[in-house]
DRENPA-3360 file (N, C-alpha, C; in nm, 2 decimals, always signed):
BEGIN
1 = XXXXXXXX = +0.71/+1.09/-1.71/+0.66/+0.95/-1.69/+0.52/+0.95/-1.62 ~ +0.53/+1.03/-1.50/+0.36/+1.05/-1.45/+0.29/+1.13/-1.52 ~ +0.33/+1.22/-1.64/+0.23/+1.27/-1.73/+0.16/+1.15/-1.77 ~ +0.22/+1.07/-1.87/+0.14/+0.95/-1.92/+0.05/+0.85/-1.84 ~ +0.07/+0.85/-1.73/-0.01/+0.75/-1.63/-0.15/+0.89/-1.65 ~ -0.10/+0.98/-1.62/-0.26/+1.05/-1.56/-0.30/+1.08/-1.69 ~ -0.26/+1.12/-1.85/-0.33/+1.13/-1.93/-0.43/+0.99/-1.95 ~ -0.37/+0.90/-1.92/-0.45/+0.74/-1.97/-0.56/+0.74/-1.89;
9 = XXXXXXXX = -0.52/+0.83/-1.74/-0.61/+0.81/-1.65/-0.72/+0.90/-1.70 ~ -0.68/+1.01/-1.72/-0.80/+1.11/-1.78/-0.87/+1.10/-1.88 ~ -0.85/+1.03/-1.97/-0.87/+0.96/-2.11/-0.92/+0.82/-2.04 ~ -0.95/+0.73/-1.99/-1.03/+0.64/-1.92/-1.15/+0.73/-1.89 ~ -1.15/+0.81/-1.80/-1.30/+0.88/-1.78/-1.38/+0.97/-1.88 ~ -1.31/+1.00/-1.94/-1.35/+1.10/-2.06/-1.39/+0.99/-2.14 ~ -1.34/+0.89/-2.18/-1.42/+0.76/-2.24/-1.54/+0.72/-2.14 ~ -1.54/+0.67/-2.00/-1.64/+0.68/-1.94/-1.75/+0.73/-1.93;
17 = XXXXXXXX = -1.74/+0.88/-1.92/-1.85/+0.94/-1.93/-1.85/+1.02/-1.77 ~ -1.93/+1.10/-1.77/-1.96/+1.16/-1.65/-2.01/+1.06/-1.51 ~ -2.05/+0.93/-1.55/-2.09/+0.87/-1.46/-1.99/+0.80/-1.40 ~ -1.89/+0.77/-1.48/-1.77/+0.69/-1.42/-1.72/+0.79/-1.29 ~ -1.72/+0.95/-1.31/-1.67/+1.03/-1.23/-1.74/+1.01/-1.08 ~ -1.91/+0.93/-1.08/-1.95/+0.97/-0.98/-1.91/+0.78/-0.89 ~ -1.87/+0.67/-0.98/-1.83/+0.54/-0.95/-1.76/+0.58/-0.85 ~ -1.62/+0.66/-0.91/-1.50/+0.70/-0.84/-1.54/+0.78/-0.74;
25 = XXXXXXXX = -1.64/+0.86/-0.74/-1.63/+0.96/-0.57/-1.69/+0.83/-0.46 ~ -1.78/+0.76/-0.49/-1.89/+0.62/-0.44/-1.76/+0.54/-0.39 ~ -1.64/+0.51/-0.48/-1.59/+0.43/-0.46/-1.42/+0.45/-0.32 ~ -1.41/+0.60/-0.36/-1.34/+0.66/-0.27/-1.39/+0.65/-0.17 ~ -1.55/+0.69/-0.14/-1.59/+0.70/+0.02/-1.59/+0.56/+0.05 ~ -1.63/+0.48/-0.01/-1.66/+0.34/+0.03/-1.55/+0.29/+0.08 ~ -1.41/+0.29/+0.00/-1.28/+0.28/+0.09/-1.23/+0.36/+0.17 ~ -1.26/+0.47/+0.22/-1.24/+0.58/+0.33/-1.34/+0.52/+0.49;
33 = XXXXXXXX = -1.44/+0.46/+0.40/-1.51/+0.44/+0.53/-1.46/+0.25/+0.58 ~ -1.40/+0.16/+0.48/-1.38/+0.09/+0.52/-1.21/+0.10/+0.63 ~ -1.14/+0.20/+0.55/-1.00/+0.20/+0.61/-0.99/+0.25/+0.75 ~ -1.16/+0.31/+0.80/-1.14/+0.36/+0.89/-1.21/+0.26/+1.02 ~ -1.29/+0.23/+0.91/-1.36/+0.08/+1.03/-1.23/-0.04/+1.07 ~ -1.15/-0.06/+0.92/-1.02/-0.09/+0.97/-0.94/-0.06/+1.09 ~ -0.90/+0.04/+1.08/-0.79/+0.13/+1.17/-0.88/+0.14/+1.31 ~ -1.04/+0.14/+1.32/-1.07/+0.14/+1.48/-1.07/+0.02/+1.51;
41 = XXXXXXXX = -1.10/-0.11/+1.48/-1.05/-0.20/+1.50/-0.90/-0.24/+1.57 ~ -0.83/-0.15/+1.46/-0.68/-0.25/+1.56/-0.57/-0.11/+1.62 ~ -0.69/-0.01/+1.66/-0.64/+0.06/+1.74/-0.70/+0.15/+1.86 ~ -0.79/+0.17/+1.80/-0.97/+0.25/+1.93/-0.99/+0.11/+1.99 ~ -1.01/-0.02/+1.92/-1.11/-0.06/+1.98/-1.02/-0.12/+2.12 ~ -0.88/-0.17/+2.06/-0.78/-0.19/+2.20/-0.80/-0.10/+2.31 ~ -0.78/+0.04/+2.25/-0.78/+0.10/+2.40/-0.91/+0.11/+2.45 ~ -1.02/+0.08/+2.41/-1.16/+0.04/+2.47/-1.16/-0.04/+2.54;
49 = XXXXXXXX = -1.16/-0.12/+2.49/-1.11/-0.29/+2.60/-1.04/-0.28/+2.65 ~ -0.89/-0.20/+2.68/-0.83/-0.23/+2.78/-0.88/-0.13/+2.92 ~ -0.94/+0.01/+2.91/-1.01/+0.11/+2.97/-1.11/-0.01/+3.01 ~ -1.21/-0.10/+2.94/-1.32/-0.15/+3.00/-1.28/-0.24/+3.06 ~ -1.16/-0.35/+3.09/-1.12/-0.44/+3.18/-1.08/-0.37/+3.26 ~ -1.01/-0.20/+3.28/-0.92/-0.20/+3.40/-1.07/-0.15/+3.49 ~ -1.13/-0.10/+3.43/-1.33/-0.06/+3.51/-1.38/-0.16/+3.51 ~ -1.36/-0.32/+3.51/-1.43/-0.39/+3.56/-1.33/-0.45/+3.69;
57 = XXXXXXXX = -1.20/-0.43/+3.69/-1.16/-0.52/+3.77/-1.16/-0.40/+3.88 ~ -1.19/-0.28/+3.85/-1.16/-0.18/+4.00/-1.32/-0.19/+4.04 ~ -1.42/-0.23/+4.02/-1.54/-0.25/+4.08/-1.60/-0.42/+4.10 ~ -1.64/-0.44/+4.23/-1.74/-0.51/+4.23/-1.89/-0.52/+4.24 ~ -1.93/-0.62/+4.16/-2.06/-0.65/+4.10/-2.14/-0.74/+4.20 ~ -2.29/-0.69/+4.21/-2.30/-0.81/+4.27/-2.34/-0.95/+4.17 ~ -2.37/-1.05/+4.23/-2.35/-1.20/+4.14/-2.49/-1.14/+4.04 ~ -2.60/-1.11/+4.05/-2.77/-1.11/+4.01/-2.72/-1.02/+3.94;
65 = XXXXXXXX = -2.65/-0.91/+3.94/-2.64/-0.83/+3.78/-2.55/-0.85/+3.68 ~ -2.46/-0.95/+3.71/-2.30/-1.00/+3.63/-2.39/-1.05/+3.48 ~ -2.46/-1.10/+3.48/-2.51/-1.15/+3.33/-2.57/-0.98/+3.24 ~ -2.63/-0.94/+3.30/-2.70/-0.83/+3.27/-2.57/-0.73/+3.27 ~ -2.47/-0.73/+3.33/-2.37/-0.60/+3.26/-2.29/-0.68/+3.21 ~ -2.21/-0.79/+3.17/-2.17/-0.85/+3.06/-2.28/-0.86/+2.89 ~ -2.40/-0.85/+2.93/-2.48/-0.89/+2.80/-2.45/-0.67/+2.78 ~ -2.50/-0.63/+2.85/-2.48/-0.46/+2.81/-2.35/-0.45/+2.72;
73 = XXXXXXXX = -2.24/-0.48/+2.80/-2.09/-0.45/+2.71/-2.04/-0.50/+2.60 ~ -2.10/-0.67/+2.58/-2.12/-0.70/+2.48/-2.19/-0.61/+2.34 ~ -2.30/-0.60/+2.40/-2.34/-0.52/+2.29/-2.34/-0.35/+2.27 ~ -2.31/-0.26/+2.38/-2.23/-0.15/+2.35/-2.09/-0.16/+2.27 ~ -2.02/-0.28/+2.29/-1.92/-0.32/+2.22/-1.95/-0.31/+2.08 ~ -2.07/-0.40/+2.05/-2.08/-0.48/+1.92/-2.08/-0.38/+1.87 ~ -2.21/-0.25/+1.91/-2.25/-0.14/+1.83/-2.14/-0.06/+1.79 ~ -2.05/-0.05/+1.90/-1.90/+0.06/+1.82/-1.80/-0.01/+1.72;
81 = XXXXXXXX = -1.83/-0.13/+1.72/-1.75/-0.21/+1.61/-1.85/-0.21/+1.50 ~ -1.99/-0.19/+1.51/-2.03/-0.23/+1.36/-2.09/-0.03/+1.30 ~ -2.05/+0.01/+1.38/-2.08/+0.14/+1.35/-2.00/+0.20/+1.16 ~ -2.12/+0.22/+1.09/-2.14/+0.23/+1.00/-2.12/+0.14/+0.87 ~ -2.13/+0.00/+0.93/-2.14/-0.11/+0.88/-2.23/-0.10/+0.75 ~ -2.37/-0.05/+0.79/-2.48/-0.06/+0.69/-2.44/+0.06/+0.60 ~ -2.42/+0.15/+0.66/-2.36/+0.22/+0.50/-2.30/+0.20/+0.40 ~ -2.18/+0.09/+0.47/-2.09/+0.07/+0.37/-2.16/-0.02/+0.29;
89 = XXXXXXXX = -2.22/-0.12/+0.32/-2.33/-0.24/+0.27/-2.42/-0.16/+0.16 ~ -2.47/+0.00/+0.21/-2.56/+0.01/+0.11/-2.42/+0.06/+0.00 ~ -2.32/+0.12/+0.05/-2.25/+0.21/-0.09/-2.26/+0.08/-0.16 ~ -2.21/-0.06/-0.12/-2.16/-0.13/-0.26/-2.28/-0.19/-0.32 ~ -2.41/-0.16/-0.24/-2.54/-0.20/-0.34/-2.50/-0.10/-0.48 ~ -2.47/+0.05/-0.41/-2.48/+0.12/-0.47/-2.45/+0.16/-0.61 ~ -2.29/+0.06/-0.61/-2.20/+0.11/-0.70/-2.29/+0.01/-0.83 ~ -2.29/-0.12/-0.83/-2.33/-0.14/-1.03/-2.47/-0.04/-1.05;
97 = XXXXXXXX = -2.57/-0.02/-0.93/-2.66/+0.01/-0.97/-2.62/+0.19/-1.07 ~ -2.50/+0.25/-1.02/-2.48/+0.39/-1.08/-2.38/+0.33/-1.24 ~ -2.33/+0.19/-1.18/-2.25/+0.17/-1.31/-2.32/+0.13/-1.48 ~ -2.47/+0.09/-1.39/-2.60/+0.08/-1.49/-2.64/+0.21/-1.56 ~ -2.64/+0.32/-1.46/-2.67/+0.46/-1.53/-2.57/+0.49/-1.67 ~ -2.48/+0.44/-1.64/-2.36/+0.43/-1.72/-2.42/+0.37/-1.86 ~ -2.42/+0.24/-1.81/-2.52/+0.18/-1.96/-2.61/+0.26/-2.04 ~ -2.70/+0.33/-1.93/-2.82/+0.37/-2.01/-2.78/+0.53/-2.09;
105 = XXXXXXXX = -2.73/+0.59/-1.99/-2.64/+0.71/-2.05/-2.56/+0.66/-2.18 ~ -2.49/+0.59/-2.20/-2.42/+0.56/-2.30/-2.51/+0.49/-2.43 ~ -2.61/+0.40/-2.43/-2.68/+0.38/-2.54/-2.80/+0.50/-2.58 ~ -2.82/+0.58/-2.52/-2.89/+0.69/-2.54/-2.78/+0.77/-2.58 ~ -2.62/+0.82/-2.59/-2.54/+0.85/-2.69/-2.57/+0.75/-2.85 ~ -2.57/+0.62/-2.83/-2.52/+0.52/-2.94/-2.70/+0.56/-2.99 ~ -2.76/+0.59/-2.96/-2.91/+0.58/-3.03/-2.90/+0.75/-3.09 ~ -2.84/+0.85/-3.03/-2.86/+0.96/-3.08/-2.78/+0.96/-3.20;
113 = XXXXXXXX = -2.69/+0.89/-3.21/-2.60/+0.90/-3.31/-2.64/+0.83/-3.40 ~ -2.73/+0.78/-3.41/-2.79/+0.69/-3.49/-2.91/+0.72/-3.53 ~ -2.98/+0.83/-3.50/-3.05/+0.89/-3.53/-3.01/+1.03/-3.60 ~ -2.93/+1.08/-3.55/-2.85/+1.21/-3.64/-2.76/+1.18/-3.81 ~ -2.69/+1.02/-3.81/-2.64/+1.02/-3.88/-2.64/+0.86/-3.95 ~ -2.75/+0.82/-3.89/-2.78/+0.69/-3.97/-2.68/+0.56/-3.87 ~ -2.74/+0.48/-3.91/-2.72/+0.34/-3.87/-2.54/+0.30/-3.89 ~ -2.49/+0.38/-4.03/-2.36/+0.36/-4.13/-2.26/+0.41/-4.07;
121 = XXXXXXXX = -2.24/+0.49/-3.92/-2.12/+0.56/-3.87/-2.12/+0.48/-3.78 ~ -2.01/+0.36/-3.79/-1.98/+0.25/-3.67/-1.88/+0.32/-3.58 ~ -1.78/+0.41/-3.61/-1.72/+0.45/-3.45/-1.81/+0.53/-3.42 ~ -1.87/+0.62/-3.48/-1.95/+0.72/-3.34/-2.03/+0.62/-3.27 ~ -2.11/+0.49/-3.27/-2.18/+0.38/-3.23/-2.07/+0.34/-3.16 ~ -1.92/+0.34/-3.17/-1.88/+0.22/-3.10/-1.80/+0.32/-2.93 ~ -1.79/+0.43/-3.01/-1.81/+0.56/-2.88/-1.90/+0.51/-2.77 ~ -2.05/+0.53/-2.80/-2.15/+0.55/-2.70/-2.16/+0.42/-2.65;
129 = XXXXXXXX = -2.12/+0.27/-2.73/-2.11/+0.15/-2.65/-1.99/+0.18/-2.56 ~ -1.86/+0.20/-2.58/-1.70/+0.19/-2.48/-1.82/+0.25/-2.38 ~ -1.85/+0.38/-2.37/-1.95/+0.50/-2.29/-1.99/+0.42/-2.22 ~ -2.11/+0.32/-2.27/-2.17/+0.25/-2.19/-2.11/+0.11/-2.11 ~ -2.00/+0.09/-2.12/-1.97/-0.07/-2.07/-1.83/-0.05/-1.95 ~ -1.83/+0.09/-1.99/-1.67/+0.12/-1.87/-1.76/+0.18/-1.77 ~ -1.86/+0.21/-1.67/-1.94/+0.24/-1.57/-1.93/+0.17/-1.51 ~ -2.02/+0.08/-1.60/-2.07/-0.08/-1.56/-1.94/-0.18/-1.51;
137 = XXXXXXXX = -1.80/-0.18/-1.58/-1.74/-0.25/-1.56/-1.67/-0.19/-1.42 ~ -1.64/-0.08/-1.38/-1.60/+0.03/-1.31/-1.69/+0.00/-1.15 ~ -1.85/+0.02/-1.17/-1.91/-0.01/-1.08/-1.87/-0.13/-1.01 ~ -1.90/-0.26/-1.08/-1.91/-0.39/-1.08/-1.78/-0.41/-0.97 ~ -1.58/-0.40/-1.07/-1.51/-0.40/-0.95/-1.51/-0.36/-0.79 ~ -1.60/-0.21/-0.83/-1.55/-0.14/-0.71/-1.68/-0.21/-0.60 ~ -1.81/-0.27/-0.65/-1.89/-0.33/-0.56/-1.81/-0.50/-0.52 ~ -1.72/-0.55/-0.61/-1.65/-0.68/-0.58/-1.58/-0.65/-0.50;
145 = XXXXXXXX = -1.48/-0.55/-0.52/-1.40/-0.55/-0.43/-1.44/-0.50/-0.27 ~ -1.53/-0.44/-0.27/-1.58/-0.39/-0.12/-1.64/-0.48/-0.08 ~ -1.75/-0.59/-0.16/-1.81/-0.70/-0.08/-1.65/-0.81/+0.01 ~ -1.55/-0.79/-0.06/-1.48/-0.88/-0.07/-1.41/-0.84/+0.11 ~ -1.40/-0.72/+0.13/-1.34/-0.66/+0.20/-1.45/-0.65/+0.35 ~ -1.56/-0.58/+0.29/-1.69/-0.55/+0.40/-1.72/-0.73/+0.48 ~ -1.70/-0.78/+0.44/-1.71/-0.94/+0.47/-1.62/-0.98/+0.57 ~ -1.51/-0.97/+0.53/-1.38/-0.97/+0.61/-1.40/-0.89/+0.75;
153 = XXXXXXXX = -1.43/-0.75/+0.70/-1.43/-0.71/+0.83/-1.58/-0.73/+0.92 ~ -1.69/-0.78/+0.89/-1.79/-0.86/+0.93/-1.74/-0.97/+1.02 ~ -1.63/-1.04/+1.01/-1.58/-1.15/+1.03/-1.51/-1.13/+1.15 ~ -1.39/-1.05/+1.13/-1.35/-0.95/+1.22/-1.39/-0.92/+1.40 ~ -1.54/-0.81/+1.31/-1.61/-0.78/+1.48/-1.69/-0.87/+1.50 ~ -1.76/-1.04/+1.41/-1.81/-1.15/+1.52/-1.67/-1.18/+1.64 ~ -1.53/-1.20/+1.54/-1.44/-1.24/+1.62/-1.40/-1.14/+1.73 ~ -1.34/-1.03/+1.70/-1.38/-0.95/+1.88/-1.51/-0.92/+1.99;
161 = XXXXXXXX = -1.63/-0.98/+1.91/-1.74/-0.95/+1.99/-1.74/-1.15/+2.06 ~ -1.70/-1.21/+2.06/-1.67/-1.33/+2.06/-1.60/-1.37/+2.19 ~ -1.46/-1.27/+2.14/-1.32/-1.29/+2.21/-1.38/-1.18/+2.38 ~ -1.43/-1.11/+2.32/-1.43/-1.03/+2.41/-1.58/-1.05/+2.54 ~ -1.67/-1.17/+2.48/-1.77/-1.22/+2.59/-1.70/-1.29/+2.64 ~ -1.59/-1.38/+2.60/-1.46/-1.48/+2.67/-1.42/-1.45/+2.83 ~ -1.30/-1.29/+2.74/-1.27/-1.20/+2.86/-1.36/-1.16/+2.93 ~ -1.49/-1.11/+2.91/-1.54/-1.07/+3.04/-1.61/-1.22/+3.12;
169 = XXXX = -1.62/-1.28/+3.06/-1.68/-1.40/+3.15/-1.56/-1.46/+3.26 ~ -1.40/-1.43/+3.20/-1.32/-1.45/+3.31/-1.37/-1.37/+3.41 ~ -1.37/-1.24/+3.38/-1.35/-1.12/+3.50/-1.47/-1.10/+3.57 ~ -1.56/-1.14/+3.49/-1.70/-1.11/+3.57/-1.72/-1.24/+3.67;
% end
């Protein structure tokens, strides 16, 4: 039964072309790097914050530096919550633009074939089109679905960087 799933699957990229292979590596890190900005989120960044409240409440501050180490933690905060944000931002620029290589790779098949054997052989033409429109389609999802996701978690660390000037404005 899993034979047939992975032949279809292998037979999808092999229609694809060599570029769809590099969608899929683009599209794997892009979700490895999101699952992981996930998971520090709702499990590093807890034990951060709770390590940084029990170190504020065992020291006192004087009053003239309380704005100045609340604005610091804020943004030592922000920065470990947006830590490799822009990467992921550029992978999903990334992905239609490799799903375009796809296009071009593929009608430079449909034009070679059309130059080897005339204008009159419509599947080898309709080869190098599939070639070129499954990259493109391939890229396109995998940059939707990460905008869709990278956003969310955008949303996310405004809300803990938010929640967490709250808390220290109690404590400080």
């Amino acid at each position: 039964m899993i034979d047939i799933y992975i032949d279809n699957l292998l037979g999808f990229f092999t229609k694809g072309g060599f570029v769809l292979y590099i969608v899929f590596a683009i599209a794997l890190f892009l979700w490895a790097l999101l699952i992981e900005r996930y998971m520090y989120i709702s499990i590093e960044y807890k034990k951060f914050k709770k390590s940084l409240f029990e170190d504020l409440k065992k020291n006192q501050y004087e009053k003239k530096f309380k704005e100045e180490i609340k604005r610091y933690l804020i943004e030592d905060s922000n920065m470990k919550l947006k830590k490799g944000l822009s990467f992921i931002k550029t992978l999903i620029i990334v992905c239609p633009l490799v799903g375009l290589l796809g296009t071009v790779t593929g009608m430079i098949e449909v034009f070679d074939v059309m130059a080897i054997n005339g204008t009159s052989n419509v599947k080898s033409m309709a080869n190098g089109v599939s070639m070129a429109t499954i990259p493109t389609m391939a890229g396109m999802i995998v940059a939707l679905s990460g905008i869709l996701f990278e956003k969310k978690l955008e949303l996310s660390i405004k809300y803990h960087t938010d929640k967490l000037y709250l808390e220290i404005s109690k404590v400080l």
